[in-house]
C-alpha positions as CSV (number, residue, x, y, z in Angstrom):
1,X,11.7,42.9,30.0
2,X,14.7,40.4,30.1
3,X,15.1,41.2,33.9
4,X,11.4,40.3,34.6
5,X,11.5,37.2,32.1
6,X,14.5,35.8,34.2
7,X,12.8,36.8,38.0
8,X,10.0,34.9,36.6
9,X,11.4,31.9,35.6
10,X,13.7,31.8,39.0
11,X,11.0,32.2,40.8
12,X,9.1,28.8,39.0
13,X,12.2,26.8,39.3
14,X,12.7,27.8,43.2
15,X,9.0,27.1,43.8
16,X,9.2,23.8,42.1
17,X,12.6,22.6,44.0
18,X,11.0,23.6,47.0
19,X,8.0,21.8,46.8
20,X,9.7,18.3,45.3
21,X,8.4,19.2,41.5
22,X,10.3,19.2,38.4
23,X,9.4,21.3,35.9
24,X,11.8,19.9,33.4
25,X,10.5,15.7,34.4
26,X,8.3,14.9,31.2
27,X,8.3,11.4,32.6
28,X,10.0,8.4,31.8
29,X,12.0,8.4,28.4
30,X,10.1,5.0,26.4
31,X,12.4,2.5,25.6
32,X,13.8,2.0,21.8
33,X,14.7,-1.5,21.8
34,X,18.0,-0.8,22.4
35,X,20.2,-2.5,25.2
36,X,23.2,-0.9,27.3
37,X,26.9,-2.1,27.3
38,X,26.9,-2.6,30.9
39,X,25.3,-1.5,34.3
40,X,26.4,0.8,36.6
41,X,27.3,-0.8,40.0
42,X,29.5,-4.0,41.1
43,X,26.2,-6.2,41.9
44,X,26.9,-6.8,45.7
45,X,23.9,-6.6,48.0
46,X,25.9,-3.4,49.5
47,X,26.5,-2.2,45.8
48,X,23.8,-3.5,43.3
49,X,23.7,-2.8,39.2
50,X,21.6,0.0,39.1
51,X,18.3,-0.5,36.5
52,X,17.7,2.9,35.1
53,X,16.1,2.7,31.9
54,X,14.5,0.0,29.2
55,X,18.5,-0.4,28.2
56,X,19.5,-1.6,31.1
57,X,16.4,-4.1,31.8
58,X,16.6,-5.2,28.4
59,X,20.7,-5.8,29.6
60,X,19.8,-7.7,32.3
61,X,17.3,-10.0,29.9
62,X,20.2,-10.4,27.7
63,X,22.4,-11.4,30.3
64,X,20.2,-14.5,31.9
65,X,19.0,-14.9,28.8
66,X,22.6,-16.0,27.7
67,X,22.9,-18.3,30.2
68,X,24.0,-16.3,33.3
69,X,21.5,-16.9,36.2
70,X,23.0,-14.0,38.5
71,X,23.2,-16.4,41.4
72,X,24.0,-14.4,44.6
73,X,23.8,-10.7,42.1
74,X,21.5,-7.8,43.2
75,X,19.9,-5.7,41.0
76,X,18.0,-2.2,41.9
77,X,15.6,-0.5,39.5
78,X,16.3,3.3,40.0
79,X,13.4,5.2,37.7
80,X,10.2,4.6,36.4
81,X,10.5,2.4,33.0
82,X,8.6,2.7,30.0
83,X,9.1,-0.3,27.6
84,X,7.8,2.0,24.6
85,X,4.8,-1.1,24.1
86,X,7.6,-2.9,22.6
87,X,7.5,-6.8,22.8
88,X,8.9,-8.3,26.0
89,X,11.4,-11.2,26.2
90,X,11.2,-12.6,29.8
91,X,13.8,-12.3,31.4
92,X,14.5,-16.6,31.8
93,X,13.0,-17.8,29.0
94,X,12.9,-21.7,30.3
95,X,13.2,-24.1,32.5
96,X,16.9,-24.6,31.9
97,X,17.7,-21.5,31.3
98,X,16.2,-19.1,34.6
99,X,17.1,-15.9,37.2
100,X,18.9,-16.9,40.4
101,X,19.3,-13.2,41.6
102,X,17.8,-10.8,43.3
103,X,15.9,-7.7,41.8
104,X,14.5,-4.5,44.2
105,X,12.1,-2.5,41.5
106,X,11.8,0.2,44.7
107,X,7.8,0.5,44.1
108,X,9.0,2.2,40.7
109,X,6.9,1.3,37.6
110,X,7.8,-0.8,34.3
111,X,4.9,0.0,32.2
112,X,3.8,-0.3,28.6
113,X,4.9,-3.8,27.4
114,X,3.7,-6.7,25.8
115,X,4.6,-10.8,25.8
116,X,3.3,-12.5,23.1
117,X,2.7,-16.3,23.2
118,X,6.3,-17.7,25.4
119,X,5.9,-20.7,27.2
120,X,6.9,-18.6,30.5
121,X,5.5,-15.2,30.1
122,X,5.7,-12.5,32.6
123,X,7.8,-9.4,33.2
124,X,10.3,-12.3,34.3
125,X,10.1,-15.7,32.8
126,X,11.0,-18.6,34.9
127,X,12.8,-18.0,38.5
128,X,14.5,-20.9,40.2
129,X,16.4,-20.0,43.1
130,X,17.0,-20.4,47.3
131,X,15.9,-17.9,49.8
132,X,18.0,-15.4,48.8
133,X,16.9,-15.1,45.6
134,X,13.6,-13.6,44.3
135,X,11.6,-10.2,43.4
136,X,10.6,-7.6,45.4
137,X,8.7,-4.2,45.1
138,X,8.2,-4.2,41.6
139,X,5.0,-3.0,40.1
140,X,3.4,-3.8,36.3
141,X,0.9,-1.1,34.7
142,X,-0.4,-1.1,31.2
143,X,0.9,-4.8,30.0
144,X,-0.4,-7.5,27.6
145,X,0.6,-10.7,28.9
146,X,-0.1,-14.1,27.1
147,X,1.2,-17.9,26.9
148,X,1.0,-20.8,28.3
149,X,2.2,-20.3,32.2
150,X,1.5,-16.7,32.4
151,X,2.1,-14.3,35.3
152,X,1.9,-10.3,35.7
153,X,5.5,-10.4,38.1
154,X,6.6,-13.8,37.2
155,X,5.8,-17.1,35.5
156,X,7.3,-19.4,37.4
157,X,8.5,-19.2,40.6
158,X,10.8,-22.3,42.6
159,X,13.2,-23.6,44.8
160,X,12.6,-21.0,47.5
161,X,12.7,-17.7,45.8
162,X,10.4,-15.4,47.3
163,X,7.8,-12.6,45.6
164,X,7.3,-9.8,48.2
165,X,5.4,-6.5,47.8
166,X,4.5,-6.6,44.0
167,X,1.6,-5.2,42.1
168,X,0.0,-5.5,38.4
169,X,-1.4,-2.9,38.2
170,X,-5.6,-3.1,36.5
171,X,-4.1,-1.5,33.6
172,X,-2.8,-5.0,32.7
173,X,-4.2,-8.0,30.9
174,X,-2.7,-11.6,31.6
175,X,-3.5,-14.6,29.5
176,X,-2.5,-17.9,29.8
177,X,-4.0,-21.7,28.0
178,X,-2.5,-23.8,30.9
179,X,-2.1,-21.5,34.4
180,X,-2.2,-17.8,35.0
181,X,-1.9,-15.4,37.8
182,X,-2.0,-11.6,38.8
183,X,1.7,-12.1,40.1
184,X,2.8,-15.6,39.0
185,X,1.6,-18.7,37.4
186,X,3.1,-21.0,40.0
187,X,4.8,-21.2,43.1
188,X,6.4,-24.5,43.8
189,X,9.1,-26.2,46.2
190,X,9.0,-23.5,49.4
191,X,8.5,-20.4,47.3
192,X,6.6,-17.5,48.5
193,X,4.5,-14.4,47.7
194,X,4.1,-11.8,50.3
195,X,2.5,-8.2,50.7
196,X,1.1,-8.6,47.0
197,X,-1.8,-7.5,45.1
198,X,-3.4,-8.0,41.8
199,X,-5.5,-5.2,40.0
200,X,-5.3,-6.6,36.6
201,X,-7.7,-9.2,34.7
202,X,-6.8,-12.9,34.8
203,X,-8.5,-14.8,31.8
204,X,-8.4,-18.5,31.0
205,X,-7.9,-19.9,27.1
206,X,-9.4,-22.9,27.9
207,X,-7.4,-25.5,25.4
208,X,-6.4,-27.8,28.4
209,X,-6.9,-29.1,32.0
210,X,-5.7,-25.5,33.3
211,X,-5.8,-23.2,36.5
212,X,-6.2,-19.7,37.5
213,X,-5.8,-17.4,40.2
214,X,-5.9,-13.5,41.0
215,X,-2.7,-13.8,42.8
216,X,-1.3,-17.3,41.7
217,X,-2.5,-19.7,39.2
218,X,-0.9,-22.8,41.3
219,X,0.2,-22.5,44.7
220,X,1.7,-26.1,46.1
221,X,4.7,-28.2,46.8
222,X,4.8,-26.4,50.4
223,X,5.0,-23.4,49.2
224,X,3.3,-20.0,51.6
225,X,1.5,-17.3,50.5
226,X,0.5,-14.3,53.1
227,X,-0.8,-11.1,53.1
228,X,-1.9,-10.9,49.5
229,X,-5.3,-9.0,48.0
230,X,-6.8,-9.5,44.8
231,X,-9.0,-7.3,43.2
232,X,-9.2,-8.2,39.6
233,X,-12.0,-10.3,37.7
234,X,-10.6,-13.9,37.0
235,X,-12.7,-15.7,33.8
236,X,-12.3,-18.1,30.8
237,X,-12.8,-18.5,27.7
238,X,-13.6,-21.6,25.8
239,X,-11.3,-22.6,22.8
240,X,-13.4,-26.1,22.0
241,X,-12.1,-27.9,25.1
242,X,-13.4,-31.4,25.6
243,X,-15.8,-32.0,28.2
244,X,-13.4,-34.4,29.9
245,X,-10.9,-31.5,31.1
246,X,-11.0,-30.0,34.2
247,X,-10.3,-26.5,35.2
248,X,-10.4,-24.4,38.4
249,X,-10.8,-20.8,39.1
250,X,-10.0,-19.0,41.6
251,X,-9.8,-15.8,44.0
252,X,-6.6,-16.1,45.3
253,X,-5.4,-19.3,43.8
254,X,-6.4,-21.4,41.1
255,X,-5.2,-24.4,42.8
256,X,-3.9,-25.1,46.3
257,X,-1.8,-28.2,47.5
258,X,1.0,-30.7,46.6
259,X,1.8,-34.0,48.1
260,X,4.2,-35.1,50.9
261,X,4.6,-31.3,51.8
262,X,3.7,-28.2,54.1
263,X,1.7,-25.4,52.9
264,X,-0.6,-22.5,53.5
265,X,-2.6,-19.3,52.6
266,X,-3.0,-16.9,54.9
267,X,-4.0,-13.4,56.1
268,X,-5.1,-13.0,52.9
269,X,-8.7,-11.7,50.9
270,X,-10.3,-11.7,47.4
271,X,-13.1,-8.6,46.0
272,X,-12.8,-9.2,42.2
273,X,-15.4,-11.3,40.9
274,X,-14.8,-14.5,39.6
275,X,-16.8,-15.5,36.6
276,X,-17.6,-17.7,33.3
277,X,-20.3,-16.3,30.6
278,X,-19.0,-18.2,27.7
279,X,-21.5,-21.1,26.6
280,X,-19.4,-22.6,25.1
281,X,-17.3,-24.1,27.6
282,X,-18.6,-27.6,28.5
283,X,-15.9,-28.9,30.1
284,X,-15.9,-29.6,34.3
285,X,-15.1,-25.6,35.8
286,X,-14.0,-25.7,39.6
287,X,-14.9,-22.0,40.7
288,X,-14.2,-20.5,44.4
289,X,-13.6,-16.9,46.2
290,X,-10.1,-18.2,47.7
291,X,-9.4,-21.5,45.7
292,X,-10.9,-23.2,42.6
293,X,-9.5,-26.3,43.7
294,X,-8.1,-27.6,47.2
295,X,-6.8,-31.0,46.7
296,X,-3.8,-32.4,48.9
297,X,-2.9,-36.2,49.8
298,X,-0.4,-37.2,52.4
299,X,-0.1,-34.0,53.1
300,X,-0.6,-31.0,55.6
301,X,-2.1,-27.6,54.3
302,X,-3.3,-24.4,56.3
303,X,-5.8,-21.9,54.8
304,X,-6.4,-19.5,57.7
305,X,-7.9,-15.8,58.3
306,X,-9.1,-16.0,54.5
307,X,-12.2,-13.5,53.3
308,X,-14.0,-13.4,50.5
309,X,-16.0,-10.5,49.2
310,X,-16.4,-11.1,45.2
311,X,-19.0,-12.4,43.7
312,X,-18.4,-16.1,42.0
313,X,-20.9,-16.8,39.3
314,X,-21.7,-18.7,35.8
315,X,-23.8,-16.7,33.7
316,X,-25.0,-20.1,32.2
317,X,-26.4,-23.0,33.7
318,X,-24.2,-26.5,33.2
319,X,-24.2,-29.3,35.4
320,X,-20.4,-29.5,35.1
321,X,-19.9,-26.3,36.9
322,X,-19.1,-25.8,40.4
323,X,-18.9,-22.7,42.2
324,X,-18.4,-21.7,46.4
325,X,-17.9,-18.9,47.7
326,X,-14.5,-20.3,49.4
327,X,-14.1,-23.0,46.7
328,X,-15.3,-25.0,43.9
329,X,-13.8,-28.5,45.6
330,X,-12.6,-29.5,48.4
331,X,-10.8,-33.2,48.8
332,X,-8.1,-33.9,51.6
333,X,-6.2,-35.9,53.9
334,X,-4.3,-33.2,55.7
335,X,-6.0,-29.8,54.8
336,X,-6.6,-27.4,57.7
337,X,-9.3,-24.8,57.1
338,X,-9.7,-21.8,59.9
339,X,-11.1,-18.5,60.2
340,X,-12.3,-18.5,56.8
341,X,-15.4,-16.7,55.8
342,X,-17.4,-15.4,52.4
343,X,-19.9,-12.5,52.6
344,X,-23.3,-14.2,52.2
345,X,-24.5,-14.2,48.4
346,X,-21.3,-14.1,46.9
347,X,-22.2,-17.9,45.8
348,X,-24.7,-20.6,46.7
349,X,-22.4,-22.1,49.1
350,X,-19.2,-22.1,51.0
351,X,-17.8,-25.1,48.9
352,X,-19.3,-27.0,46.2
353,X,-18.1,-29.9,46.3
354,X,-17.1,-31.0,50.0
355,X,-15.3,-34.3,50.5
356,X,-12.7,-35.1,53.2
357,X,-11.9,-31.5,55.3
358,X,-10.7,-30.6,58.8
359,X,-12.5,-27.2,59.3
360,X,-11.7,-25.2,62.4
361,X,-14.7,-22.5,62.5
362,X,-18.1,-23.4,61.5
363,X,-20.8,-20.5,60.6
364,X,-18.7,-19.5,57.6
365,X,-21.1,-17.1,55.9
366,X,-21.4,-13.3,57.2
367,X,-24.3,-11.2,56.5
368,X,-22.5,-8.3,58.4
369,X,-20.5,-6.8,55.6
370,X,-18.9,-4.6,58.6
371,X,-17.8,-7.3,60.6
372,X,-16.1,-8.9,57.6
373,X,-14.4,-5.5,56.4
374,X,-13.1,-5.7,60.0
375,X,-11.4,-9.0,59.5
376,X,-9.9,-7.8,56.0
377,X,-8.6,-4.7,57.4
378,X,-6.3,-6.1,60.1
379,X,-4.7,-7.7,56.4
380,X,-4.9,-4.3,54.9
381,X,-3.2,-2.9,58.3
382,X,-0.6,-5.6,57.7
383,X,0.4,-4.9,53.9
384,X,0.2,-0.9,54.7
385,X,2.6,-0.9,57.2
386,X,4.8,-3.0,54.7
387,X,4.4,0.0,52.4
388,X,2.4,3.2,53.1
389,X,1.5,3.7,49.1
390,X,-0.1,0.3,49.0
391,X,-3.1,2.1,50.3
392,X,-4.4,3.1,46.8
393,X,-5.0,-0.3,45.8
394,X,-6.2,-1.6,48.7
395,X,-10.2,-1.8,49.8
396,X,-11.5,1.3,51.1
397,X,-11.5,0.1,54.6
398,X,-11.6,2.4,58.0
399,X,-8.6,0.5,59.5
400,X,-8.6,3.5,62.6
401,X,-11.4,2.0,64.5
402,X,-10.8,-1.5,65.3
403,X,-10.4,-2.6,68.4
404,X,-6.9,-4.3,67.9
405,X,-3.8,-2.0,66.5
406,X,-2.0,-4.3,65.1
407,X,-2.1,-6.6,62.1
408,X,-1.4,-10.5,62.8
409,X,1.8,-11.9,62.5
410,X,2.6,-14.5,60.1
411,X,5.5,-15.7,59.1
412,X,6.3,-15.3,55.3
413,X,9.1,-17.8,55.5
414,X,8.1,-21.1,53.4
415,X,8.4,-24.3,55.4
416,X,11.4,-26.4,55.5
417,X,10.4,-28.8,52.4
418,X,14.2,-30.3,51.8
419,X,12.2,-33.5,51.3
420,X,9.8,-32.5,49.1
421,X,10.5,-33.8,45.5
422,X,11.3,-31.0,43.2
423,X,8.4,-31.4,40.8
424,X,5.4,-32.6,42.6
425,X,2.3,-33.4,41.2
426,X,-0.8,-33.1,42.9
427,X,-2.2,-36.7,43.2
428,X,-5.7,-36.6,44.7
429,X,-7.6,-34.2,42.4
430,X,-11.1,-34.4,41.0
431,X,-11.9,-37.2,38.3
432,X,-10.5,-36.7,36.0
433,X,-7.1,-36.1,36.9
434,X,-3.8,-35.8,34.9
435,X,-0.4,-34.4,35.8
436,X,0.4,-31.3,33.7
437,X,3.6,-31.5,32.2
438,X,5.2,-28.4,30.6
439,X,6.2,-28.2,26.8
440,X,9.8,-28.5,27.9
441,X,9.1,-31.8,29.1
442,X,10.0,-31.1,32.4
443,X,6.9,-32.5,35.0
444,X,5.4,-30.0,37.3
445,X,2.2,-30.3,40.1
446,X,-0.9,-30.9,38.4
447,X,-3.4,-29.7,40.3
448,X,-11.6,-2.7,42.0
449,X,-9.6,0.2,42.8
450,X,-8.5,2.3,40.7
451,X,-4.7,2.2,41.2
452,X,-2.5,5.6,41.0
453,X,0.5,5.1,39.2
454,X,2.7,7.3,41.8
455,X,4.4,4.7,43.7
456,X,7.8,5.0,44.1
457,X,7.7,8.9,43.7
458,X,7.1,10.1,47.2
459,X,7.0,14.1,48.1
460,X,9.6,14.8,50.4
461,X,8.2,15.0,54.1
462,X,7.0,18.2,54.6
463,X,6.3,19.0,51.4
464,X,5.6,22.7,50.3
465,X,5.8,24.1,53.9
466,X,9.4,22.4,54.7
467,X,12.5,24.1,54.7
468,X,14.2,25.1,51.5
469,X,16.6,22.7,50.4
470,X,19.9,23.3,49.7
471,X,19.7,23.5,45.9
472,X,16.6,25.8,46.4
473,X,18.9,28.5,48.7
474,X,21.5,28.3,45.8
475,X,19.1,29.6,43.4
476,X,17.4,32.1,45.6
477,X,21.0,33.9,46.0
478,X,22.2,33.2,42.2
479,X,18.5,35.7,42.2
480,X,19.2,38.2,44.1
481,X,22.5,38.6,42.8
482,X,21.7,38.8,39.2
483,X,18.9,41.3,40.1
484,X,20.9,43.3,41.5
485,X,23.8,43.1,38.7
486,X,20.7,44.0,36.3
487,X,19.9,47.2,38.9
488,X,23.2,48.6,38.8
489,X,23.7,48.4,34.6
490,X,20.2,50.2,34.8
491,X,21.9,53.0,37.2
492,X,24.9,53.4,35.1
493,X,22.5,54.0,32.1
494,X,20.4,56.1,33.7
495,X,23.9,57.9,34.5
């Protein structure tokens, strides 16, 4: 019986390493509060501090958090992470006091955590950096996210650091009384977001003149955004705000422009619907498919090869509320709009509130669903081939019959903006308009799938019918040879 109970389990564990499974994973350990003494690795880009557990994020909080910014340090997450629903500090808690570095999360998970009311809330707090710095790969399931500049990846995001091939995951919840967004509150000063998507549910606390996006709450001060999806619903609720106020919602972006800079949006498409049912709010609501507000002076901004499929909608009627299927307003010097279109009914109108505009392409509405799906798959062709797993969040779009093969190519690299001021507030907005400036005093620009949480844990190529791996020939001998140990005590019995 001990023979056959030891085949058996030989057999399991030579099946499972064969076919990439684990039979002793039970998943990722939660995290305990606890943080590490150090992290494995040197750093370098060649040799980065390996991230394998809550510990060791919760180290690398600690370590910013105490006034180290990591300038020119790499950091790799190496697991899945379970944050055991334990409150969050983000890692750069302020303004002064931010990540410089550079962090690959390697399409692995952190999941289960919560920030609770910071001024820069997000997985990471504030991030002020140059080109080399930024955040890359990381994905966001099952969070609670809430404060006044909130973001699902980041909160704030400057000075040229980048955000490339994140998701928050529709698991997640992100909150936020001033700006909010499914993978930052703001990009400023040459920033950039790149190959993202949003699954999770953006909601306004309306206290304030404030912004929100499914992507970013506030994209300006020449900063680019490119090949980014958002599928999550993007609302508000009212808090008593005066009727003075003015707030924007929006598919992609809350708010889009700056002044004295370069910026765009592009390759880039919105399905989650954007909407307001609270009768309560009675103060002016800017409401659009890619934008809730596109208001530039001086300056030069491109939106091009933009789609809109959500629906953008008030559930109330208010004269102070104005919604487009490609945005709520529109007032410009210098912006650029091409190749932008809205399926038909998704709104009233393409914009809301048109002023001064440079549009490139007229005829903006489609009734062809098809021919717009089209247009939004060459994007979806794009971010795929940035990362095959992407798929699962992406619109279920038959990308194998289009007449081009290839994606368009955009650059993701911001603008040179070594002019542009480092706070920049947007000038030119709707009346009212005031300049937001954060608690810490420092002034700023005013202006659905279901997701599968297996990123990051890829089969090995060829799967059940590959070639047995090396471990999985090891065991198949250690077999035989105990089985046959096990025959010849039974012969000498028998004897």
């Amino acid at each position: 019986m001990k023979v056959k109970l030891i085949a058996v389990f030989l057999v399991v564990l030579l099946v499972s390493l064969t076919c990439g499974i684990s039979v002793l994973d039970v998943g990722a350990i939660a995290w305990d509060g606890t943080i590490s003494t150090s992290l494995v690795g040197s750093g370098t880009e060649a040799d980065p501090y390996q991230i394998a557990n809550g510990a060791d994020l919760a180290y690398l909080s600690a370590m910013v958090n105490g006034g180290d910014t990591c300038s020119e340090k790499y950091f790799k997450q190496m697991t899945d992470i379970d944050l055991g629903g334990n409150e969050w500090k983000p890692i750069g808690p302020t303004d002064k006091i931010f990540f410089s570095g550079a962090y690959d999360g390697s399409f692995f998970t952190v999941k289960n955590f919560k920030v609770t009311d910071q001024t820069y809330s997000g997985l990471f707090g504030y991030m002020n950096g140059s080109t080399t710095s930024g955040l890359k790969n990381i994905v966001v399931s099952d969070a609670t996210i809430s404060g006044t500049y909130s973001g699902g990846i980041v909160s704030y995001a400057i000075g040229g650091s980048y955000v490339k091939g994140c998701v928050a995951m529709e698991s997640c919840t992100i909150k936020a009384t001033k700006r909010s967004g499914g993978i930052a509150s703001t990009l400023s000063t040459g920033s950039t977001a790149s190959y993202c998507i949003n699954n999770a549910t953006i909601i306004g606390v309306l206290n304030s003149s404030a912004f929100y996006g499914g992507v970013v709450g506030v994209n300006g001060g020449g900063s680019a955004m490119s090949y980014c999806v958002n599928n999550g619903k993007v609302t508000a609720e009212s808090t008593g705000l005066e009727a003075s106020k003015y707030c924007a919602l929006g598919g992609l972006v809350g708010v889009f422009g700056g002044a004295n800079s370069f910026g765009n949006i592009d390759n880039s498409y919105n399905t989650g619907t954007i909407e307001i049912n609270d009768p309560n709010i009675v103060n002016i609501m800017y409401m659009g498919g890619i934008s809730g507000i596109s208001a530039q002076i001086a300056a030069t901004y491109l939106i091009n090869d933009c789609y809109n499929f959500g629906q953008v909608k008030c559930s109330f009627d208010s004269a102070s509320v104005h919604t487009g299927s490609f945005t709520g307003y529109i007032k410009n010097i210098g912006l650029t709009v091409r190749n932008v279109y809205a399926l038909e009914g998704t709104a009233l109108g393409l914009v809301a509130a048109p002023e001064s505009c440079v549009f490139v392409d007229e005829g903006f509405d489609f009734t062809d669903k098809a021919t717009l799906e089209s247009k939004a798959a060459y994007i979806n062709k794009g971010i795929i081939e940035y990362n095959e797993d992407f798929s699962a969040w992406l619109l279920n779009l038959d990308i194998n019959n289009l007449a081009e093969t290839t994606a368009p190519e955009v650059s993701t690299t911001a603008p040179d903006v070594s002019t542009t001021p480092a706070t920049e507030p947007i000038t030119d907005a709707p009346t009212p308009v005031t300049t937001i400036t954060p608690e810490t005093g420092t002034a700023v620009e005013s202006t659905t799938a279901t997701p599968v949480s297996t990123v990051g844990n890829k089969p090995a190529e060829g799967g059940c019918g590959s070639s047995f791996n090396t471990a999985a020939v090891i065991f198949s001998i250690f077999a035989s040879v105990l089985l046959l140990s096990q025959k010849k005590r039974a012969g000498k019995k028998a004897e």
